[in-house]
N, CA and C atoms as a LAMMPS dump frame, in Angstrom:
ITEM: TIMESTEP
0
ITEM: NUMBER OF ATOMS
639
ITEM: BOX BOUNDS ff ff ff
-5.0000000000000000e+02 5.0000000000000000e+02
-5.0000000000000000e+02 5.0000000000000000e+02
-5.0000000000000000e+02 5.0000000000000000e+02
ITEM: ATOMS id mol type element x y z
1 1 1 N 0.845 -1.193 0
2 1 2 C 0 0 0
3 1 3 C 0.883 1.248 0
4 2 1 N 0.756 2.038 -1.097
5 2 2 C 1.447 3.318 -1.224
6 2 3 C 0.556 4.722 -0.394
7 3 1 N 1.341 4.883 0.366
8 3 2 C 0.912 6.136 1.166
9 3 3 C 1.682 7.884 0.585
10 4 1 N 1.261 8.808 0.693
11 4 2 C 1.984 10.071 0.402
12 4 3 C 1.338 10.882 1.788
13 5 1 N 2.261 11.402 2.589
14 5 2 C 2.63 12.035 3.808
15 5 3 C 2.596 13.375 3.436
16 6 1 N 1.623 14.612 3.731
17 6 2 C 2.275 15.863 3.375
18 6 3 C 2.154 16.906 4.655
19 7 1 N 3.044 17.314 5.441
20 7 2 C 2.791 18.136 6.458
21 7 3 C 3.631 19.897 5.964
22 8 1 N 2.884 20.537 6.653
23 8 2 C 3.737 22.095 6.582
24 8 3 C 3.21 22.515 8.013
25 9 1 N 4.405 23.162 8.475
26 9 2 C 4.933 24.084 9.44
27 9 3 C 4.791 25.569 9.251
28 10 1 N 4.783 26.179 10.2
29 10 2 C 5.53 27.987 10.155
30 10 3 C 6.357 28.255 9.258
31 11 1 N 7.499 26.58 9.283
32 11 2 C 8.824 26.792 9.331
33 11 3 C 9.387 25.834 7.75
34 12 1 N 8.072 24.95 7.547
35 12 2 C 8.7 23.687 6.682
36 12 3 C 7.485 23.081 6.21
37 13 1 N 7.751 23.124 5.037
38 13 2 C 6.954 22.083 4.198
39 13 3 C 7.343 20.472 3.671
40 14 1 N 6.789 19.621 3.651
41 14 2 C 7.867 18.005 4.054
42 14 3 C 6.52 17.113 3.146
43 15 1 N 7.012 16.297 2.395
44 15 2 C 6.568 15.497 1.783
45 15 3 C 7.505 14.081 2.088
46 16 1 N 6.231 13.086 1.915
47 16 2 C 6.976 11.484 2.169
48 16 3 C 6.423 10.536 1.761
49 17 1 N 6.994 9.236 0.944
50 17 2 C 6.353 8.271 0.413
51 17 3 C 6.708 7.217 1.327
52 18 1 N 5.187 6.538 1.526
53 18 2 C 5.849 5.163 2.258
54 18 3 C 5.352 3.981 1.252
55 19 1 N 5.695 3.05 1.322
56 19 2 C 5.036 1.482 0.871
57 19 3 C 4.844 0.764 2.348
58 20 1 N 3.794 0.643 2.785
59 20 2 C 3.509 -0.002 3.508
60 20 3 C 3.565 0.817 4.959
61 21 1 N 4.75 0.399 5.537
62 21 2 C 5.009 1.486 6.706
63 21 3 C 6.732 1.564 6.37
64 22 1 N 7.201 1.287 5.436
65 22 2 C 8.543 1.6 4.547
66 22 3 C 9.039 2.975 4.455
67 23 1 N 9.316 3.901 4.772
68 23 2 C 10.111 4.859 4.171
69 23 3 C 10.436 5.009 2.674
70 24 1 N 10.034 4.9 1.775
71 24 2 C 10.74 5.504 0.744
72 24 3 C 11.426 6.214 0.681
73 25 1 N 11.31 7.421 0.518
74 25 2 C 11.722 8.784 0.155
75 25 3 C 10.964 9.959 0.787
76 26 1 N 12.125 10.956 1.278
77 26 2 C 11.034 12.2 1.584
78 26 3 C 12.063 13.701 1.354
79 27 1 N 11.342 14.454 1.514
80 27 2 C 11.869 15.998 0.63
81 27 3 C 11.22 17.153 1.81
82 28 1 N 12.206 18.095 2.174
83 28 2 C 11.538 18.798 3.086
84 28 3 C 12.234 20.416 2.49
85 29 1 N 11.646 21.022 2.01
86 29 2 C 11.98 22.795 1.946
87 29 3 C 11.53 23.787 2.742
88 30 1 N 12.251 24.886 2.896
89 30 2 C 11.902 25.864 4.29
90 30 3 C 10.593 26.62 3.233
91 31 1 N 10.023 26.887 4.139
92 31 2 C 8.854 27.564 4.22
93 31 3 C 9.304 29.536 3.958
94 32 1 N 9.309 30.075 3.154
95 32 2 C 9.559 31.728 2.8
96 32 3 C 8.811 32.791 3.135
97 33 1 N 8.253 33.647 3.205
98 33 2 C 7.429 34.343 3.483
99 33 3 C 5.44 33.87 3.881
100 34 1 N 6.288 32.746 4.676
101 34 2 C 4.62 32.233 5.05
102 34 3 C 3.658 31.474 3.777
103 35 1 N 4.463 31.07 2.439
104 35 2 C 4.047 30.871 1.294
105 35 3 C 4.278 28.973 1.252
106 36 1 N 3.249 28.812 0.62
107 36 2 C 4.099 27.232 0.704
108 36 3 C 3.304 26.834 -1.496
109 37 1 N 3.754 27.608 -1.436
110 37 2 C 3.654 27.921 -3.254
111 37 3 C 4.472 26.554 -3.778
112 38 1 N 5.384 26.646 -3.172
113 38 2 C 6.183 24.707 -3.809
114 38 3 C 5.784 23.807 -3.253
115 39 1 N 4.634 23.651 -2.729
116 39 2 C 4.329 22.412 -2.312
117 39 3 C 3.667 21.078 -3.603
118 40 1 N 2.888 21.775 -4.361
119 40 2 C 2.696 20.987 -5.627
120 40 3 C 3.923 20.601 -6.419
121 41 1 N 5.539 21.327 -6.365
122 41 2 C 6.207 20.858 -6.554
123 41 3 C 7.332 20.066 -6.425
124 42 1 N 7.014 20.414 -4.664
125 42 2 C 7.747 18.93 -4.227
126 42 3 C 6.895 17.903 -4.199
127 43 1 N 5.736 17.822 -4.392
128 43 2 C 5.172 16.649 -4.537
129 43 3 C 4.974 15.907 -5.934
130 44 1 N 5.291 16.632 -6.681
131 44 2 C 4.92 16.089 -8.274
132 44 3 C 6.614 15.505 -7.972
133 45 1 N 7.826 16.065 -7.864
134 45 2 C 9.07 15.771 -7.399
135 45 3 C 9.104 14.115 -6.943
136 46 1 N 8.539 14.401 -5.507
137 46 2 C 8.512 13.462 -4.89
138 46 3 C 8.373 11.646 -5.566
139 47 1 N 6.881 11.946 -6.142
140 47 2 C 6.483 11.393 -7.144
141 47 3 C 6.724 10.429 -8.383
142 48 1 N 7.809 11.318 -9.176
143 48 2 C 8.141 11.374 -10.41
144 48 3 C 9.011 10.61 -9.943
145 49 1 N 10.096 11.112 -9.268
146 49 2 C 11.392 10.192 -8.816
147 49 3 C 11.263 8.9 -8.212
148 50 1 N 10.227 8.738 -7.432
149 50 2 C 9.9 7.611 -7.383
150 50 3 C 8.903 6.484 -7.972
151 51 1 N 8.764 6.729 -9.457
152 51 2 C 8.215 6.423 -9.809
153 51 3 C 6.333 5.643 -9.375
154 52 1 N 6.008 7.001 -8.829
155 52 2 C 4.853 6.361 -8.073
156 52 3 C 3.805 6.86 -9.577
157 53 1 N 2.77 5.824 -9.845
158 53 2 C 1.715 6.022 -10.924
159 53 3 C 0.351 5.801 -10.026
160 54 1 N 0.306 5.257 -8.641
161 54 2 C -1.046 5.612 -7.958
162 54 3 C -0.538 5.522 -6.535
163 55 1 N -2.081 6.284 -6.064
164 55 2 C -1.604 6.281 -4.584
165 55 3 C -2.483 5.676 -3.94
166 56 1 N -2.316 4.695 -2.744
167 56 2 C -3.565 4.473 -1.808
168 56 3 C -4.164 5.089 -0.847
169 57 1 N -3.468 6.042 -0.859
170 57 2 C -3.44 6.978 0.6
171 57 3 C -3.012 8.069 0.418
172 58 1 N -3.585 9.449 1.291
173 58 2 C -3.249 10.597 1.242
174 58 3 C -3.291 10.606 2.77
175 59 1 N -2.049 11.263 3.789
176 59 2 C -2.376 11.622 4.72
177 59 3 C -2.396 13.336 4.616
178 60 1 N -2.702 13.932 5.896
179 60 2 C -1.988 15.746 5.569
180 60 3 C -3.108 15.91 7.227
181 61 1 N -2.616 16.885 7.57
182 61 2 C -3.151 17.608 8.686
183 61 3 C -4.483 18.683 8.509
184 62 1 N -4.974 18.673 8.966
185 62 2 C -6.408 19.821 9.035
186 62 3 C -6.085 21.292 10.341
187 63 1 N -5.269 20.935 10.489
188 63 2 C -5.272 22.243 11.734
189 63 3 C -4.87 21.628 13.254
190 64 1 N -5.259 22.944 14.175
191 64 2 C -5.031 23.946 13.704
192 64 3 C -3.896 24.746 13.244
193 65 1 N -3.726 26.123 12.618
194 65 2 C -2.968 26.677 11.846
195 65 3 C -3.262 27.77 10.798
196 66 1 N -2.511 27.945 10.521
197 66 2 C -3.001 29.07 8.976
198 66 3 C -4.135 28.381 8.283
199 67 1 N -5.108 29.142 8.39
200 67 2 C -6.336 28.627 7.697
201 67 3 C -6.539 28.387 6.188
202 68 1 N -5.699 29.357 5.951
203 68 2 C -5.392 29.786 4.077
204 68 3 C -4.694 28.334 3.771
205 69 1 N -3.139 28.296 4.62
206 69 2 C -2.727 27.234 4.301
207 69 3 C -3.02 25.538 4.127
208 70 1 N -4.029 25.138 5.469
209 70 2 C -4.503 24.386 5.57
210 70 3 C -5.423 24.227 4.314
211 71 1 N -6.505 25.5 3.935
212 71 2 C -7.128 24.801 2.789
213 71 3 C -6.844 24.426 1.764
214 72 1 N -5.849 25.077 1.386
215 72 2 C -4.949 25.057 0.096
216 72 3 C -4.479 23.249 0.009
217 73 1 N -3.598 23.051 1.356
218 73 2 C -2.97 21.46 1.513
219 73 3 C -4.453 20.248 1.038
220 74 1 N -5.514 21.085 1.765
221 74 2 C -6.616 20.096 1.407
222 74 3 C -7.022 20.182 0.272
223 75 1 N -7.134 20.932 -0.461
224 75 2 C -7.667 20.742 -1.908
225 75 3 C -6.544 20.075 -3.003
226 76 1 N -5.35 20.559 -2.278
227 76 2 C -4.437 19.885 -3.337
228 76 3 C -4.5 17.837 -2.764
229 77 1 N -4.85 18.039 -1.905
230 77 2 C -4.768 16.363 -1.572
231 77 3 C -6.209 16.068 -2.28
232 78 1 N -7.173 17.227 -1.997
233 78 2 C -8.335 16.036 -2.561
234 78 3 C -8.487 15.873 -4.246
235 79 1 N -7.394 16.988 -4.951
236 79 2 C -7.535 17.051 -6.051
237 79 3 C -6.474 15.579 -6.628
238 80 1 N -5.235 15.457 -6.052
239 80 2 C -4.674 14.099 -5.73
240 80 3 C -5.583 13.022 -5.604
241 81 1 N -6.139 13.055 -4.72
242 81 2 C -7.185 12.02 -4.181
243 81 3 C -7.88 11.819 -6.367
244 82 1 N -8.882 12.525 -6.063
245 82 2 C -9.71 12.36 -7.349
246 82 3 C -8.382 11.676 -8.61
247 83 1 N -7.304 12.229 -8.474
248 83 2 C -6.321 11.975 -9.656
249 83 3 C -5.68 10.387 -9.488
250 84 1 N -5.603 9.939 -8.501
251 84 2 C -4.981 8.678 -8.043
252 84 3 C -5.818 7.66 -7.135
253 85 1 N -7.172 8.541 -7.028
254 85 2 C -8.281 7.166 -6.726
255 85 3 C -7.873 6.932 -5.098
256 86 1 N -7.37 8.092 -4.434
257 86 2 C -6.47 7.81 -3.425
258 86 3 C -7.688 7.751 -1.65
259 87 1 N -7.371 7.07 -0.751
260 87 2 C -8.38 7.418 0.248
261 87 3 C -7.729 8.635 0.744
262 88 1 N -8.474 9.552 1.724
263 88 2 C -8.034 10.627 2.874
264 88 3 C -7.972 10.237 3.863
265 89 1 N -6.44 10.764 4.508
266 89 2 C -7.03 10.305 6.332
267 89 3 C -6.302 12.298 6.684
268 90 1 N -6.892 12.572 7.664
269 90 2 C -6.471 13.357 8.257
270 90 3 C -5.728 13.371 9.726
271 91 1 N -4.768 13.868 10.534
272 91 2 C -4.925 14.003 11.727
273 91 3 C -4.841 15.65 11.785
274 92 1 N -4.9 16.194 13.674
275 92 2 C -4.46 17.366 13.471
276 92 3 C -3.176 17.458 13.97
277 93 1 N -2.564 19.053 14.34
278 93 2 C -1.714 18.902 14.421
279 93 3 C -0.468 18.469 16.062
280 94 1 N -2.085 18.233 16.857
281 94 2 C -1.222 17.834 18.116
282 94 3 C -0.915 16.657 18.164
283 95 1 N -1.642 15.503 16.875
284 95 2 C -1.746 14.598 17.179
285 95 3 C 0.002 13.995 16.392
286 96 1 N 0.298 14.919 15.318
287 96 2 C 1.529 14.573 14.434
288 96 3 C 2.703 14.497 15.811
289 97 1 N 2.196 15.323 17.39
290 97 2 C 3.709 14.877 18.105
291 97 3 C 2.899 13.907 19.047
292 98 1 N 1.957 13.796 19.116
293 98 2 C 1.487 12.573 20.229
294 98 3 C 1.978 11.047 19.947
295 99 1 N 1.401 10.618 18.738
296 99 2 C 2.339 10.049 17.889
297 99 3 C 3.764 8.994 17.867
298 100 1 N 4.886 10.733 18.252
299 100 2 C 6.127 10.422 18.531
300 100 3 C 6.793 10.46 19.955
301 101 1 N 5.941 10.232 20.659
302 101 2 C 6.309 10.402 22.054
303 101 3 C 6.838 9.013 22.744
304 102 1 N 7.9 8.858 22.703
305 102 2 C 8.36 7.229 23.126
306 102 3 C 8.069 6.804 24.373
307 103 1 N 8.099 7.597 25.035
308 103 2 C 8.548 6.968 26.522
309 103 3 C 7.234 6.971 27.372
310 104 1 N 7.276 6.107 28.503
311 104 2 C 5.809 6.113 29.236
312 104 3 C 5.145 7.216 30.018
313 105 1 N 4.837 7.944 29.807
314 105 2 C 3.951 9.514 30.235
315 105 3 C 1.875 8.646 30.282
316 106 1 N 1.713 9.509 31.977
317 106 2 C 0.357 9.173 31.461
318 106 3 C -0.264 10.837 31.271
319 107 1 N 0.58 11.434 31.03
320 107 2 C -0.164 12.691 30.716
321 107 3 C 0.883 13.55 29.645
322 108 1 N 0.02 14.011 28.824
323 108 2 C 1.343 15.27 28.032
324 108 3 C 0.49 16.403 27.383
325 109 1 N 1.386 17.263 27.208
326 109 2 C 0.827 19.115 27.088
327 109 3 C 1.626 19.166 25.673
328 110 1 N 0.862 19.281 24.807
329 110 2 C 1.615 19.593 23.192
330 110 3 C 1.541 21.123 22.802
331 111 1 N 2.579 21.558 22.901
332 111 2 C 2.54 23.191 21.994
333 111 3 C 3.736 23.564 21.068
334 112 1 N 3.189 23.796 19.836
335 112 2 C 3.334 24.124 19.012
336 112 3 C 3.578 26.35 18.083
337 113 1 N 4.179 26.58 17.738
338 113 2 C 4.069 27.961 17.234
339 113 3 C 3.142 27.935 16.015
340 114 1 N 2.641 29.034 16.305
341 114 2 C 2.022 29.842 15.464
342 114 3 C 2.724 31.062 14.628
343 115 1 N 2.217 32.07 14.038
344 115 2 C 2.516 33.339 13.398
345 115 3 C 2.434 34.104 14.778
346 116 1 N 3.016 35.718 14.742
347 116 2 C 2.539 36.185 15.428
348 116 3 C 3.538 36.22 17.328
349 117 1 N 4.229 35.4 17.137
350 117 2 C 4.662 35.067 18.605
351 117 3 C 3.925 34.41 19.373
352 118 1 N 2.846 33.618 18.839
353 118 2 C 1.123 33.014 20.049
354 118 3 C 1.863 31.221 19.498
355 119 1 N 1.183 30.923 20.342
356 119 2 C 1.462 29.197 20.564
357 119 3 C -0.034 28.639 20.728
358 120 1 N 0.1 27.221 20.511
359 120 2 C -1.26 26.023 20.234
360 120 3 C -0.917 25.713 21.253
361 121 1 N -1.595 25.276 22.327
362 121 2 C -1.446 24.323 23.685
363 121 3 C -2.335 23.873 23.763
364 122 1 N -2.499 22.286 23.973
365 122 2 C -3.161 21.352 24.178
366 122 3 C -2.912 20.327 25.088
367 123 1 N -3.491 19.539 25.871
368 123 2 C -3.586 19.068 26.92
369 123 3 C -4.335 17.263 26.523
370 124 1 N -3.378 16.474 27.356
371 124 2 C -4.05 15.26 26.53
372 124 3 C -3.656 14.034 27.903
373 125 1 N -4.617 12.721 28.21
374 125 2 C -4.414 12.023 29.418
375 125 3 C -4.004 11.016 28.032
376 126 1 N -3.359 9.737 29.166
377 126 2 C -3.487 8.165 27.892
378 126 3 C -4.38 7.086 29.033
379 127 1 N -4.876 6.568 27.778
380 127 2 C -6.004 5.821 27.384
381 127 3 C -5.571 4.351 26.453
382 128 1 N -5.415 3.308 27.464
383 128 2 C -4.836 2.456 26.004
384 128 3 C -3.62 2.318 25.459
385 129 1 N -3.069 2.87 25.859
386 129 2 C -1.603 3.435 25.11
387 129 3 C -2.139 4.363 24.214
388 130 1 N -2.654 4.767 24.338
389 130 2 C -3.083 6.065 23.668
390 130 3 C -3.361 7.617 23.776
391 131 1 N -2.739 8.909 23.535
392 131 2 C -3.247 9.98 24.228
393 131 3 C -4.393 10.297 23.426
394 132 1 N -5.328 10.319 24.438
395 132 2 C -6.801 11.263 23.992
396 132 3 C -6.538 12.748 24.297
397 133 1 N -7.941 13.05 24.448
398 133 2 C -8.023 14.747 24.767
399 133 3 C -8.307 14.592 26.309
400 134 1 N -7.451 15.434 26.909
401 134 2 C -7.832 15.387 28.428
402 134 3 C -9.077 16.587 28.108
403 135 1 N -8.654 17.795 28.085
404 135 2 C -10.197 18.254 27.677
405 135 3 C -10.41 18.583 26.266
406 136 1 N -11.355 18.813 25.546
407 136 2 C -11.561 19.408 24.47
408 136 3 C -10.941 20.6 23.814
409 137 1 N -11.064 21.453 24.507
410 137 2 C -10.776 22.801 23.786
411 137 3 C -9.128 22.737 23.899
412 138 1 N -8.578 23.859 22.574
413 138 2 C -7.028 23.922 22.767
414 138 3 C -6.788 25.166 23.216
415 139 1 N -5.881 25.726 23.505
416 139 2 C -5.707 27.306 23.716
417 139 3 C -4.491 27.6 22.291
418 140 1 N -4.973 29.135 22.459
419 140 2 C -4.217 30.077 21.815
420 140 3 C -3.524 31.543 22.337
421 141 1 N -2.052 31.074 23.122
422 141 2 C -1.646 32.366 23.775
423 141 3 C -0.238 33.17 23.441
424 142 1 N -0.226 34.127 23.533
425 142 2 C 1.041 35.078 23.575
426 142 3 C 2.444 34.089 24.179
427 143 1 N 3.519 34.46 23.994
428 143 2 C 4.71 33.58 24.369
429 143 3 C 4.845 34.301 25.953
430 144 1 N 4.619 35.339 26.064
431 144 2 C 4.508 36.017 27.522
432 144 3 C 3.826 35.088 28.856
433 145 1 N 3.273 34.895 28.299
434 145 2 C 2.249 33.796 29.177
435 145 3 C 2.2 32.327 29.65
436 146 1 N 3.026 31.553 28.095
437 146 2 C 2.992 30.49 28.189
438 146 3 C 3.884 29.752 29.105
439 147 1 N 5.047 30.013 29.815
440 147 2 C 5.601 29.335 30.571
441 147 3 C 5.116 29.272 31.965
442 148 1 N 4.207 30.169 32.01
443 148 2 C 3.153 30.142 33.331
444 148 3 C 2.275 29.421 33.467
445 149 1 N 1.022 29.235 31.745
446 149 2 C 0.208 28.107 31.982
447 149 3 C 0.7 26.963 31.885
448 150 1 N 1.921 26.54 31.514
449 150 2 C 2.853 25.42 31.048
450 150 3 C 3.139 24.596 32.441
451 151 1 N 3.476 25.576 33.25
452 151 2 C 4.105 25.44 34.809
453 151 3 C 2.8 24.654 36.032
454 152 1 N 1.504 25.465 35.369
455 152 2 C 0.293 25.613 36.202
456 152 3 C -0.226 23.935 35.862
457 153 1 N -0.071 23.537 34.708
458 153 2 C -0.791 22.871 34.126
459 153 3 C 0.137 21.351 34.692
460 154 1 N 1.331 21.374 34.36
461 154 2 C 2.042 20.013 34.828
462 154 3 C 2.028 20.049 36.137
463 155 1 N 1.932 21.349 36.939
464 155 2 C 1.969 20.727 38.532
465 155 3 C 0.937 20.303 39.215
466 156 1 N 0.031 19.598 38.777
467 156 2 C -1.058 19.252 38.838
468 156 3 C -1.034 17.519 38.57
469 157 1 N -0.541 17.226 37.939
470 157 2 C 0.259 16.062 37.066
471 157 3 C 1.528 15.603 36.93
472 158 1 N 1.994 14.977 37.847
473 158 2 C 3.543 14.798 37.271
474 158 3 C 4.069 14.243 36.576
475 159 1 N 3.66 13.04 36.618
476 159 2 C 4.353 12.387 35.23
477 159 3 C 3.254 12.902 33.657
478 160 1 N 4.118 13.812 33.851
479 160 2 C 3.767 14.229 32.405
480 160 3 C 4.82 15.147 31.333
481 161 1 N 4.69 14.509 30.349
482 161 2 C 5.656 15.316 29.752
483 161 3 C 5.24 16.587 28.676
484 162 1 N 6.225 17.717 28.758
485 162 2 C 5.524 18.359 27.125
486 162 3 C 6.598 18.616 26.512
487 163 1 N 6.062 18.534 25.447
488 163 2 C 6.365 18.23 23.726
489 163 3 C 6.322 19.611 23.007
490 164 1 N 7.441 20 22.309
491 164 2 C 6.9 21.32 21.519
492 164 3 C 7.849 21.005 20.484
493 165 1 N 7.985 21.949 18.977
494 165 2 C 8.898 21.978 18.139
495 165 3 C 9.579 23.366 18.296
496 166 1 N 9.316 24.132 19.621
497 166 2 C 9.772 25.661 19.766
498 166 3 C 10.95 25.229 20.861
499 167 1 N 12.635 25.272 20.467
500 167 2 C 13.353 24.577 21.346
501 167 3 C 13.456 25.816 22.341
502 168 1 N 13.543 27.077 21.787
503 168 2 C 13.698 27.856 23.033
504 168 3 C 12.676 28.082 24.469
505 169 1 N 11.851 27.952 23.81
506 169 2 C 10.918 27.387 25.059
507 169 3 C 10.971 26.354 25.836
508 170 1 N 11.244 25.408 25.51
509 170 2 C 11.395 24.251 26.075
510 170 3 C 12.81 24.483 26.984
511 171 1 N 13.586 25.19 26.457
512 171 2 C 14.979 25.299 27.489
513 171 3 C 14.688 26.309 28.324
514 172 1 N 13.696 27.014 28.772
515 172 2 C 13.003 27.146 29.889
516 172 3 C 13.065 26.833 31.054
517 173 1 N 12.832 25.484 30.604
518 173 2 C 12.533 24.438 31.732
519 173 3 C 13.595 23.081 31.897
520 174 1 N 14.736 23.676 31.449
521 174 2 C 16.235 23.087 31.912
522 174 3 C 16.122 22.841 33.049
523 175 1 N 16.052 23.534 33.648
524 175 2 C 16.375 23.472 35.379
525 175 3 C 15.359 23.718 36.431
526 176 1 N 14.414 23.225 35.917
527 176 2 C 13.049 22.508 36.81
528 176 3 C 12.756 20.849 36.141
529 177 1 N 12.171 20.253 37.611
530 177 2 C 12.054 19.259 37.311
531 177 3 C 11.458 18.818 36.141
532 178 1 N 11.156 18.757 35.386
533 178 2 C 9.942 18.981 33.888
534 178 3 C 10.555 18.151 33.076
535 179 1 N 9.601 16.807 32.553
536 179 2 C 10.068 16.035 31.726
537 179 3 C 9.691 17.183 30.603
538 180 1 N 10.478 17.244 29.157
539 180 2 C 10.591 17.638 28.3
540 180 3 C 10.565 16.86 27.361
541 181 1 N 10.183 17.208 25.733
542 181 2 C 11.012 16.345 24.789
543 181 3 C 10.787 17.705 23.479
544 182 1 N 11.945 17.45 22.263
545 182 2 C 11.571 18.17 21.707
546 182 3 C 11.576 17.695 20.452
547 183 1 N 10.969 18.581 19.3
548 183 2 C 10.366 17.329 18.263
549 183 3 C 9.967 18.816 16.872
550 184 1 N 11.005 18.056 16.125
551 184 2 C 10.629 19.374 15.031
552 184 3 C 9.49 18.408 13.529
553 185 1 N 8.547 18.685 13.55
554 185 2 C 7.98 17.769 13.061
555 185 3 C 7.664 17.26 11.192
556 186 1 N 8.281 16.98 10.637
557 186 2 C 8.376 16.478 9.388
558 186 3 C 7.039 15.676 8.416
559 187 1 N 6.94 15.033 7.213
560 187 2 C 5.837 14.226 6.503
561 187 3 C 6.245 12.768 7.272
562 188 1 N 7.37 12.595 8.266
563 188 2 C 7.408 10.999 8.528
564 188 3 C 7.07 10.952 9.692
565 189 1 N 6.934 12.12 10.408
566 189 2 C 6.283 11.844 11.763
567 189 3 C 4.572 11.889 11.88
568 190 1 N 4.499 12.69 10.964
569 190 2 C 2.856 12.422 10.424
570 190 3 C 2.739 11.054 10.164
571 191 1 N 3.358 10.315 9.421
572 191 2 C 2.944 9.319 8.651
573 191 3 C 3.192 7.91 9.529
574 192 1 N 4.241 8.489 11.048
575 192 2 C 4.447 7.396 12.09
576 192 3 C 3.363 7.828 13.008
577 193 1 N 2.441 8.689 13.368
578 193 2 C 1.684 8.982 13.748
579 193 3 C 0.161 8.024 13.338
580 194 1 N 0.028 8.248 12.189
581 194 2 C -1.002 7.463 11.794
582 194 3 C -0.812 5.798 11.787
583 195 1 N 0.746 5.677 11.394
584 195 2 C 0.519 3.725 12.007
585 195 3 C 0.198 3.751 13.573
586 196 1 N 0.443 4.704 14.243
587 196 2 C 0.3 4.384 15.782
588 196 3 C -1.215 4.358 16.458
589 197 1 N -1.776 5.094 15.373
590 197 2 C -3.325 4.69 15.734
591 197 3 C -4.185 5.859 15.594
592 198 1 N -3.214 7.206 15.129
593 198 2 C -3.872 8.427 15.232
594 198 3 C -4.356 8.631 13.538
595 199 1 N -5.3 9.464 13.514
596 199 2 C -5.893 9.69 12.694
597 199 3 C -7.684 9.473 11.597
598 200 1 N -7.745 10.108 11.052
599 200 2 C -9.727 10.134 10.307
600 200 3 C -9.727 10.232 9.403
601 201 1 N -10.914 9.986 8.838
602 201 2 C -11.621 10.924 7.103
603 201 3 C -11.943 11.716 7.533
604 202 1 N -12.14 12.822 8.779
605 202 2 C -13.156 13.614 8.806
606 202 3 C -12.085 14.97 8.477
607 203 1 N -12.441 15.395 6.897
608 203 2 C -11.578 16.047 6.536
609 203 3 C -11.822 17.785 6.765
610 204 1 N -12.617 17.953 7.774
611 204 2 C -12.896 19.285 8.003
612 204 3 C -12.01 20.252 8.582
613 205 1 N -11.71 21.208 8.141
614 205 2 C -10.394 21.926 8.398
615 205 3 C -10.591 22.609 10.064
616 206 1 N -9.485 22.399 11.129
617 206 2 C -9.958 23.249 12.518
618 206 3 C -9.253 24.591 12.327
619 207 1 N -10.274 25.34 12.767
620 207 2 C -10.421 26.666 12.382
621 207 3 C -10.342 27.244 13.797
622 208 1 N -9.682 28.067 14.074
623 208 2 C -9.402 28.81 15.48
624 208 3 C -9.442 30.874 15.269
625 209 1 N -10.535 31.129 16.104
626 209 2 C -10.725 32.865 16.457
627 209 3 C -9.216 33.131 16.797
628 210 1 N -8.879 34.391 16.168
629 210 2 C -7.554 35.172 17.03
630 210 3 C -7.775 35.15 18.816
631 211 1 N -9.073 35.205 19.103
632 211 2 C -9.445 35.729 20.229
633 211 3 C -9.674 34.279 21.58
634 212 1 N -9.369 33.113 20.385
635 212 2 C -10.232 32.136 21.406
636 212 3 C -9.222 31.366 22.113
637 213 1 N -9.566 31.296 23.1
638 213 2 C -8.765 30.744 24.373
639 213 3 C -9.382 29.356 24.862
């Protein structure tokens, strides 16, 4: 089963072919003025070189994130999709580091950057070997702030770890007790994400207010 992996960042746009749960090949370019304009061409790239002629699978993320961007990734997958007969799975994007989290935590706090200097924080228990949503809603805050709700939130919980792809934040918390891990996230951690159990069809893009907390 041929899979195609496509994630973008703030920071990076990353394409990846698997066969099966194989690695093929993958291609990652920095991200320029917030534009991810080459993404149809690292993927036709991707593609070509590896001589792929269908796909079984499309993974890609729905949010949250740049809303523009996100729709754009989805139409080019579903226009893929229609071109290669391909299924959709989606995850979002806390789930691309839940995923990669090795070690035994029964609790972890995922945050991620945004535009802007504001961060994604999300909050998640395990279930199964699995992290769910400890609660529903995610937040959206200023970098001013976040090492406070960061602080508030694990001391409540200890064995818990958090996860971000923002390393300066995370070195923060060098020198408090605070399990850490850090994780810059690529099309193969998406795509190890979804063998681990994460991921949907429900291809609806998450959409987040400037304002919502």
């Amino acid at each position: 089963m041929i899979s195609l992996s496509i994630y973008c960042s703030t920071q990076t746009m990353s394409v990846a072919i698997y066969d099966g749960k194989i690695l093929l090949d993958i291609l990652n370019k920095k991200i320029t003025q917030n534009k991810i304009d080459y993404l149809p061409l690292i993927i036709q790239k991707i593609l070509t070189s590896n001589n792929i002629k269908s796909l079984d699978r499309i993974l890609f993320c729905r949010g949250p994130g740049s809303y523009t961007a996100n729709r754009s990734i989805k139409a080019l997958a579903q226009g893929l999709s229609l071109a290669k007969n391909s299924k959709l799975v989606t995850l979002d994007n806390f789930e691309v580091y839940l995923g990669n989290i090795t070690k035994k935590y029964d609790e972890s706090i995922v945050f991620f950057q945004d535009f802007n200097n504001k961060f994604f924080i999300k909050l998640f228990c395990k279930r199964n070997e699995k992290f769910i949503d400890y609660e529903e809603k995610f937040y959206h805050v200023e970098s001013r702030t976040l090492k406070k709700m960061l602080l508030e939130k694990v001391s409540k919980k200890p064995n818990t770890v958090i996860v971000s792809d923002h390393k300066y934040s995370l070195n923060k918390f060098n020198k408090i007790n605070v399990n850490i891990t850090y994780l810059s996230p690529n099309a193969s951690h998406l795509a190890n994400s979804f063998f681990n159990g994460y991921g949907v069809e429900n291809l609806e893009i998450i959409y987040h207010h400037t304002y919502y907390k």
